[in-house]
Each structure stands twice: as C-alpha cells, then as structure tokens.
C-alpha positions as CSV (number, residue, x, y, z in Angstrom):
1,X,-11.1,3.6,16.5
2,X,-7.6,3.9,16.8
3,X,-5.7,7.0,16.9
4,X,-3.9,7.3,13.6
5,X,-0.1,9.3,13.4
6,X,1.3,11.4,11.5
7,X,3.3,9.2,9.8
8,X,0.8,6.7,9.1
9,X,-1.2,9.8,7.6
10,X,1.5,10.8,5.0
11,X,1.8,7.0,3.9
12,X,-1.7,6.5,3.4
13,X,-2.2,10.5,1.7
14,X,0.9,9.6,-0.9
15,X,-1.2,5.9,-1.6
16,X,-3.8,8.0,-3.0
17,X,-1.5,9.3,-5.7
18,X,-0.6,5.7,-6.7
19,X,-2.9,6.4,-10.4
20,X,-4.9,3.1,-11.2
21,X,-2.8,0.3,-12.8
22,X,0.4,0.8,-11.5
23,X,2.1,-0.4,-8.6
24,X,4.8,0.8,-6.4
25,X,6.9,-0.9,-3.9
26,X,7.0,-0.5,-0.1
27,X,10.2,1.2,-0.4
28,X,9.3,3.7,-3.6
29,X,6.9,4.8,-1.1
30,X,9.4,5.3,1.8
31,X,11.4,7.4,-0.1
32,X,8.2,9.3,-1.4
33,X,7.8,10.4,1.7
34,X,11.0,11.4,2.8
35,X,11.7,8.6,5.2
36,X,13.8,6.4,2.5
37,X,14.8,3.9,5.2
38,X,11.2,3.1,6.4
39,X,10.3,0.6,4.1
40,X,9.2,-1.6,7.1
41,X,7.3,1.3,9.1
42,X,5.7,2.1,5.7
43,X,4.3,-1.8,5.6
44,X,3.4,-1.6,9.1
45,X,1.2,2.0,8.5
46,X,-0.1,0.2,5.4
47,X,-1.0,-2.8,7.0
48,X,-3.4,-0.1,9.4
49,X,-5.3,1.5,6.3
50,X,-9.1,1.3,7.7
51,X,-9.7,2.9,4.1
52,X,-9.2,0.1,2.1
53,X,-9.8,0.1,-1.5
54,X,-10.9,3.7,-1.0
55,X,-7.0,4.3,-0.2
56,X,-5.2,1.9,-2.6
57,X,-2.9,0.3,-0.2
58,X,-3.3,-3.0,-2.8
59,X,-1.0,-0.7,-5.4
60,X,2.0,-1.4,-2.9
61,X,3.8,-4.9,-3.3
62,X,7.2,-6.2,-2.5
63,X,10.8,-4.9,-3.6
64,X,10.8,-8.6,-5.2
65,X,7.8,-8.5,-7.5
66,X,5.3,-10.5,-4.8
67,X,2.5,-8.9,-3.5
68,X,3.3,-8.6,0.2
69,X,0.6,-8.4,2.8
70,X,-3.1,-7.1,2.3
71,X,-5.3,-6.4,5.2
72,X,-8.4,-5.8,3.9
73,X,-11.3,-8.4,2.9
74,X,-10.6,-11.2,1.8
75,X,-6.6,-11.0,2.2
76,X,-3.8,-11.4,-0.2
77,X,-6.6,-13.3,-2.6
78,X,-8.6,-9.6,-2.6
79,X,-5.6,-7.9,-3.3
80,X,-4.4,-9.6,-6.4
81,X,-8.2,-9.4,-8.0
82,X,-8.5,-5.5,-7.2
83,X,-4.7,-5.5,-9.1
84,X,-6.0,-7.4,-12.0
85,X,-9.1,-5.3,-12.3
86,X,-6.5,-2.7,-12.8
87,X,-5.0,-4.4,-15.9
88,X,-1.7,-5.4,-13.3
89,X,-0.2,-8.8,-13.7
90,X,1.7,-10.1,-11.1
C-alpha cells in the first residue's frame, strides 16, 4: 500500500464531515482545509481515497454542478447512484 501524506490525510479526515445528502465542491473543501488554492491537489488526494464509500469522496463534485471523477467501483456510474441514495440530484 501506498504511503499516504499529510495532506492527503486532512482531505480525506474533513470528507468524513461531509453529513449524508449534501455535496460540496472540490474547492469548498480546499478552503476547508486551509489550502484555498488546492482545488486541484485536493482532486488528486481524493482521487487516492482507498476508503471509498467508507470516506465519502462521492459527496465532492465540480465547481460547475458535474460530478467530476470517482475512483472507486464502478466509476462515475457508482458515484451518482451512492449520491441518489442520498436523496442528491445532479
């Protein structure tokens, strides 16, 4: 397994407070963290989450209203069912 940082830590500790049914974007969750400017680097450290759904990386879409990336099972596809589970429409 990979060695996880610090960073990617904080990104995936602040996902857990994302409550079920609401989403926030890659950029909310920069700036959650301190790092405002890190939208990017917060994708990236999502895009890493071995923990997923356990850590709700799907809860994270785009500044735009799309859903971005999903890395876990199953893809993008995955992601939007786990959302609408959650009573999200996207």
């Amino acid at each position: 397994m990979r060695k996880t940082t610090l960073f990617q830590r904080k990104v995936w500790l602040y996902l857990k407070k994302i409550p079920r049914g609401k989403v926030k974007t890659y950029s909310d969750v920069a700036k959650a963290i301190g790092k405002p400017l890190a939208a990017r680097a917060v994708a990236n450290a999502i895009a890493k989450n071995p923990y997923s759904p356990r850590i709700p990386c799907h809860r994270v879409i785009r500044s735009d209203g799309s859903l971005g990336g999903y890395s876990g099972k199953g893809g993008v596809k995955t992601k939007k069912l786990l959302l609408k589970k959650e009573g999200v429409t996207i």
